[in-house]
N, C-alpha and C positions, 0 to 999 in steps of 0.2 A: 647514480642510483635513481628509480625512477619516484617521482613524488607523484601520488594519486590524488592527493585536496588539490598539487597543484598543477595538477594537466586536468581537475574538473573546474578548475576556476579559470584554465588559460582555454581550453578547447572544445570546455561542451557548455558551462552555463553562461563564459564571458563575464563573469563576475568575481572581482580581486576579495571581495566581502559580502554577508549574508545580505541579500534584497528585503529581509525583514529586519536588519538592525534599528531604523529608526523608531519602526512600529514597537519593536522589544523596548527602546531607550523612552519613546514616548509614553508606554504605559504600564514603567517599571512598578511606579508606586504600588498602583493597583496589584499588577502580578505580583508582588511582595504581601499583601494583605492577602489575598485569595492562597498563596504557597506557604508561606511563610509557617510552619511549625504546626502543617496540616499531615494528614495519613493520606497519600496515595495509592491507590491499585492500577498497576499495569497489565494489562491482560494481552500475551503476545512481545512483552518486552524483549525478548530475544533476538528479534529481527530486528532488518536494517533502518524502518521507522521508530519502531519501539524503542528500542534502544538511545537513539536518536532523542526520542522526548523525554526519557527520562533524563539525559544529559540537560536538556533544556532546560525542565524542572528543578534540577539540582543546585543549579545556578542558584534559585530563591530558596535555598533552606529548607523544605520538606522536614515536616519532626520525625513521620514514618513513610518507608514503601515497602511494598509487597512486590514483586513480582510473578506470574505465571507463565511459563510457556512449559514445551515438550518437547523444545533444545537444550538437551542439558548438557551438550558442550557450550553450545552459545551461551546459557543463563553463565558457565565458568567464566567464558572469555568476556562478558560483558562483566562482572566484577570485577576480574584482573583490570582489564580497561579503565573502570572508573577509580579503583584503587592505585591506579599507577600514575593516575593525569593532574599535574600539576596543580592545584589551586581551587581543585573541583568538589564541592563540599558533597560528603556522604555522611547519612544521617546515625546514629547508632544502630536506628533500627533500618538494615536494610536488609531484606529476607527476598531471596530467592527459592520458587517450587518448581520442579516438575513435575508437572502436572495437566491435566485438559481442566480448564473452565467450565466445562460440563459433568467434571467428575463429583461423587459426591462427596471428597475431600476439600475441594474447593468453598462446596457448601457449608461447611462445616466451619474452614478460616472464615469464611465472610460471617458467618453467625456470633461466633462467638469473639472478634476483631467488633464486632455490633457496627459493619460496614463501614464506609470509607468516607472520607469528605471530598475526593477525585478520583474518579474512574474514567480509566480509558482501555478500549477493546481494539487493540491491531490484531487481535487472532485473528486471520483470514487464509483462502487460498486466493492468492492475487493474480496467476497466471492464466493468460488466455488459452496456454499448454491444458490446463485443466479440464479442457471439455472434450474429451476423447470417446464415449461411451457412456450406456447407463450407470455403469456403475461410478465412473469420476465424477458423472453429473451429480446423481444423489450425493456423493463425496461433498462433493461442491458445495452446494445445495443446506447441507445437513450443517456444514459449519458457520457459511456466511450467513443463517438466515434460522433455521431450525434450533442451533443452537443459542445463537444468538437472541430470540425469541427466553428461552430458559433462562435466561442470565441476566434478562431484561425485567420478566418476572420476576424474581430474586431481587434484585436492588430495591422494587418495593416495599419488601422487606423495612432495610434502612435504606430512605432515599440520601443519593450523594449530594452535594451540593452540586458540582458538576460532572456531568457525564459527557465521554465522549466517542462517537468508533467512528475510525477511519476509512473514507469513503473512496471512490475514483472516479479518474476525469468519463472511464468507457461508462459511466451508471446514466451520464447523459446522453439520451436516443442510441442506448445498447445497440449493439449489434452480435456482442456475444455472450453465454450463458451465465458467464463471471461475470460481465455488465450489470447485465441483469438482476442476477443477484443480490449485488451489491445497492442496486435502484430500487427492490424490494427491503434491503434492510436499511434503507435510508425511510421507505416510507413507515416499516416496524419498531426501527426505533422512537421514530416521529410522536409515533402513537402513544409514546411512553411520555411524553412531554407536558402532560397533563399531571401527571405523579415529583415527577423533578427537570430539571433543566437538561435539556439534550442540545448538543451540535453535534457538526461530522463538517468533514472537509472532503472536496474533491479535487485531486491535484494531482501533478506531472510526473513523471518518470521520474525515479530517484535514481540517479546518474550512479552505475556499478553498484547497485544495492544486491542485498544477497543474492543470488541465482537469476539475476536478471541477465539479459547477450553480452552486456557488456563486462560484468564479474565472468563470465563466463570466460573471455578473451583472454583474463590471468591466466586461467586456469590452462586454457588450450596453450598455450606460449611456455608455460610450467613442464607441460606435459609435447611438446614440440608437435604439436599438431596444429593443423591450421585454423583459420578464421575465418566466420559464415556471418553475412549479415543481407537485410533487406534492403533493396537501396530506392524504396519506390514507400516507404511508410517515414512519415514525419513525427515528430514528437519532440513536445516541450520537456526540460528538463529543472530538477531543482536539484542541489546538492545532497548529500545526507545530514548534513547539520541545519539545512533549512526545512526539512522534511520534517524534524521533529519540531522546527521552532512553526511552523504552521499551525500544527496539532495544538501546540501549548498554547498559542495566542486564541485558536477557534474554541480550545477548551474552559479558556478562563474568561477571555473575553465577549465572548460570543454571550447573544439571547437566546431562547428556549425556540429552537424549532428553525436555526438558521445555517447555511451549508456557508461555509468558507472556501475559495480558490483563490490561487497567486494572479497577480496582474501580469501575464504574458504577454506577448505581442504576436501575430503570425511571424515576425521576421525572427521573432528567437525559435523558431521550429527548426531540428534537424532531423536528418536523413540518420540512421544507423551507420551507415557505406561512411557518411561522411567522417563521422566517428574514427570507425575503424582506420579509415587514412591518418588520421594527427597521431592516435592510438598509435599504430604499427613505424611512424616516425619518430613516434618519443622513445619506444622503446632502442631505437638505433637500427631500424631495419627499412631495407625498400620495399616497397608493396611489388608482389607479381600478383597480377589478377589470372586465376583459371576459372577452365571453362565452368567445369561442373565439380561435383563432390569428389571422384574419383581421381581424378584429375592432381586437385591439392592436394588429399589423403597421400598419393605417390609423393608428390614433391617435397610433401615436408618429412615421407618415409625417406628420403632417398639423400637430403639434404644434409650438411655437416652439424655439429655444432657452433662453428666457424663463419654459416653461410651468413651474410649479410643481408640477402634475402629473405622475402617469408610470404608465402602462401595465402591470400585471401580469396574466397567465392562471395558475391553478390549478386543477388538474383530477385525476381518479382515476388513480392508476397502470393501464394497460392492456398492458404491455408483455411480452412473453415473460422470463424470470430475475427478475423484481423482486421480493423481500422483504419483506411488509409488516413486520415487525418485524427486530429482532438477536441474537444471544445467542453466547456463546462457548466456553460447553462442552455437550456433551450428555452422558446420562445413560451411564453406564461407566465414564467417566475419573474418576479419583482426582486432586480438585481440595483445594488449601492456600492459604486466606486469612489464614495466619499470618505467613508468613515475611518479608511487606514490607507497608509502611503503604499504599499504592498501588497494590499487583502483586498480582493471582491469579497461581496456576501450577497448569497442570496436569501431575501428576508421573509421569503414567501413563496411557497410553491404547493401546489394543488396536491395533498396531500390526502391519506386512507384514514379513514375512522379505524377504531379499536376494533369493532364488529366486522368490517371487510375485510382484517386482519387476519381476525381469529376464524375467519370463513375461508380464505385462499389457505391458510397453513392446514386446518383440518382434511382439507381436498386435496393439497399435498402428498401430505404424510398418508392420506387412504392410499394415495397413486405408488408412493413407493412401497405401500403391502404388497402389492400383488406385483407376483414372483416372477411373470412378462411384462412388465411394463417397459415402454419405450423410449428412449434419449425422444423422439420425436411427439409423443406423449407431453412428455415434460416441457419442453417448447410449447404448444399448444397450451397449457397450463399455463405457463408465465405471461402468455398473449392473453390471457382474460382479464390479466391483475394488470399485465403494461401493454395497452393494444399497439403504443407505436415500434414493441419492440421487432426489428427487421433483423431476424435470425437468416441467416441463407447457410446452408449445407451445401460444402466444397468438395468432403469426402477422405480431406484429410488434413490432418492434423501437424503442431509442430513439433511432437515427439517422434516425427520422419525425417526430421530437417538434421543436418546438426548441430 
């Protein structure tokens, strides 16, 4: 039977255990006073980080959590999960909604719950897939940064003790719209850091998290179709249980105004293609590589269920946002490899006043009134708020790929 924690600790992170245990083990006390018999809100808890942190969290006792997303099968399956997992403390109160974080239901828990003593916001659209058009763009756009912004406001209401939302490694010298994005709500949230304590983490692949190529690869093998990957794009990887333990140590441990990233090395970078090799071996199959799409789609139409072969395409990245490489700081920020055995932090970086804020979002939100407005519009917008950001238009996207 195939085991998935243990083909991502044998063939994609190389790690038999989490790279954040020490740091977890070393500053248990601490995480224990900050968790310990406190009310959490998860915002986005449904997916594959969220979910993730609240596991982490659980570990130290939490008195209350909330959760929000608008997977309400996930919000099921993520209770079934923690109600069926051996030794893993749930608190009485754990309340799951579906719901949007921007609804005025939401307003309504947080008011009269008279807000949280830990917040954390995974609600995002995380895919580079996401920039297709004006309209995915504002999509985009509306939740990573717009909304976020509302929800930002709102906590001042009752400020948490700590606050956290989850950042990514592309927000460093973006190059695509979600980068972007997410490099604007890193500088929006910032701004908030005057009212309560803010972090955010920037960090690697989560090895087969929800909808990412490589969940995807179940899915196509479930479904006897083949396998497509990029064999020319590199990327760090963390597991799902280190995914959440990032967020918890950045969320509790962290100062007001600081990004957190894992210690990678370039030699732990992989290739996808590479992936997909161990991948299509564990499962008990030989790789055939074909040429093109068409190609495999036949071969895996045509193949038994018997075949011991299986179909893979690999090909150059060509897609408008794609990153050949990762990295997570760039040159300005005042970065500390001392302070955790696992954790950079960046302690410092040239960050937006409240009024630059509140000046880009107003020009925004004008730019998506009007009823022409253009995906390249919107670009030019983001270039005034991030001048290094190096958008380049391919023409096409990766909801062409398969």
């Amino acid at each position: 039977m195939f085991n998935l924690d243990k083909f991502i600790s044998d063939s994609v992170t190389g790690r038999p255990a989490s790279m954040f245990e020490k740091d977890i083990l070393d500053n248990s006390r601490l995480l224990s006073d900050e968790i310990k018999g406190k009310s959490v809100c998860v915002i986005g808890g449904a997916g594959s980080i969220g979910s993730s942190f609240i596991k982490a969290v659980l570990k130290f006792e939490p008195g209350k959590v909330v959760v929000i997303d608008l997977n309400e099968n996930g919000l099921a399956e993520l209770v079934r999960d923690i109600r069926s997992t051996e030794g893993l403390f749930c608190p009485d109160e754990f309340r799951c909604y579906t719901l949007n974080f921007a609804d005025p239901i939401f307003e309504r828990i947080f008011r009269e719950e008279k807000g949280f003593d830990i917040v954390a916001n995974f609600s995002a659209h995380k895919h580079v897939r996401s920039e297709k058009d004006r309209y995915s763009v504002q999509a985009l756009i509306e939740n990573n940064d717009i909304r976020a912004k509302k929800l930002m406001d709102l906590l001042t209401v009752f400020p948490p003790n700590h606050f956290f939302c989850v950042s990514t490694d592309k927000a460093a010298n973006p190059v695509n719209i979600m980068g972007a994005s997410k490099r604007i709500m890193e500088d929006l949230v910032m701004a908030y850091n005057r009212y309560f304590k803010v972090t955010t983490a920037r960090f690697a692949n989560v090895a087969f998290s929800n909808g990412s190529l490589p969940d995807g690869w179940i899915h196509r093998l479930q479904k006897k179709q083949p396998l497509a990957a990029p064999s020319d794009v590199k990327r760090y990887f963390v597991s799902p249980e280190e995914s959440g333990q990032i967020c918890m140590l950045a969320c509790i441990l962290g100062k007001g105004g600081e990004v957190f990233f894992p210690k990678l090395g370039e030699d732990q970078m992989l290739t996808f293609s590479a992936i997909c090799d161990d991948f299509v071996k564990a499962e008990g199959f030989r790789k055939v590589e074909c040429r093109n799409d068409s190609e495999a789609r036949k071969f895996a139409a045509d193949m038994s269920y018997e075949s011991e072969d299986y179909p893979v395409v690999y090909f150059k990245s060509d897609t408008t946002g794609e990153k050949a490489y990762e990295e997570f700081y760039v040159p300005g920020e005042r970065i500390s490899l001392d302070r955790f055995h696992a954790l950079g932090v960046i302690e410092e970086s040239a960050r937006r006043t409240m009024d630059e804020v509140n000046a880009f979002f107003t020009g925004l939100e004008a730019l998506f009134a009007e009823e022409d407005f253009t995906k390249a519009q919107v670009v030019n917008a983001i270039r005034q708020f991030i001048p290094n950001f190096e958008h380049e238009e391919k023409g096409k996207n990766l909801d062409q790929k398969m």
